[in-house]
N, C-alpha and C positions, 0 to 999 in steps of 0.2 A: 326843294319841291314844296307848292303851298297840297298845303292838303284843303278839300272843300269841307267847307263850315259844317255842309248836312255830317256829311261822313264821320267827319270831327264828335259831331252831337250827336251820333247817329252810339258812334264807339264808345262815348263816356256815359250814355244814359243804358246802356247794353252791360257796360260793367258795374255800376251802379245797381243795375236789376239783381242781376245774378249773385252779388256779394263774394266768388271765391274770384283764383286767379284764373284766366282763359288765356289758351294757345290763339295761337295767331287762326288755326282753323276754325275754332270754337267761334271766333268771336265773328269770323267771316260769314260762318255758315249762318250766323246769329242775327248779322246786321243788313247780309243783304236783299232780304226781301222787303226791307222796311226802307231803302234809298231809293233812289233813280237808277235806271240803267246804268248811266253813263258814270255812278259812283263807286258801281259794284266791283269788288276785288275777289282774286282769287286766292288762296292761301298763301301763297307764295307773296301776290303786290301788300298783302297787307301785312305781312312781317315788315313789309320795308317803310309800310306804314304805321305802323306800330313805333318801329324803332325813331322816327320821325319824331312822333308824339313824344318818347322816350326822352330824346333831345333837347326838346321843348319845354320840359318837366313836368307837361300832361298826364303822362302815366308812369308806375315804378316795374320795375323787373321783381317778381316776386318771387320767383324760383326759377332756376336757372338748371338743368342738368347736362350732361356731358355725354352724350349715346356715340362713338364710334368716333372713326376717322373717315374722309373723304379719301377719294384715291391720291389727291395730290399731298398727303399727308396732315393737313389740317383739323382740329378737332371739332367736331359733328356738338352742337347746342341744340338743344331744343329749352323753349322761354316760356314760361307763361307770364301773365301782366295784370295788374290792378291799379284803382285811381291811386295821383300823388295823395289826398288827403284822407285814405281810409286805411292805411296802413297803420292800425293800431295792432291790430293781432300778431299775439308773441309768435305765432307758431309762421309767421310770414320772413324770410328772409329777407334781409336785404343788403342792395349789392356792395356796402357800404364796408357787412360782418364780416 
């Protein structure tokens, strides 16, 4: 999937602002009044844009928690995310520890 440049620049200067980690909602809620229409995601498109970026090595999983199972028995994540080069902070995990 490419992801568009705006959206791309749209999501790294959003996390950039902010300084902690943001949910895939946080950041949607965050970034689409400031795109195009036709860039805006809803919480859901931008997890799977997120993890894209993830991919990419544009952003790191900062924390990661475990909330539940789904009904097909699978365990329930919820992510929040920050840039690759601002993970200095001890109190940040990573997916690494």
């Amino acid at each position: 999937m490419k992801i568009p440049n705006k959206l791309r620049e749209a999501i790294k200067t959003r996390l950039i602002q902010d300084g902690r980690p943001m949910s895939s909602s946080q950041i949607s809620e965050a970034v689409n009044p400031t795109v195009a229409n036709s860039h805006r995601k809803t919480p859901r498109e931008m997890a799977f844009v997120l993890k894209q970026m993830k991919r990419d090595g544009d952003i790191l999983v900062a924390k990661e928690t475990r909330n539940g199972l789904t009904p097909h028995g699978n365990e329930r994540v919820r992510v929040e995310y920050v840039l690759n080069h601002e993970v200095a902070d001890p109190d940040i995990i990573m997916e690494d520890d």
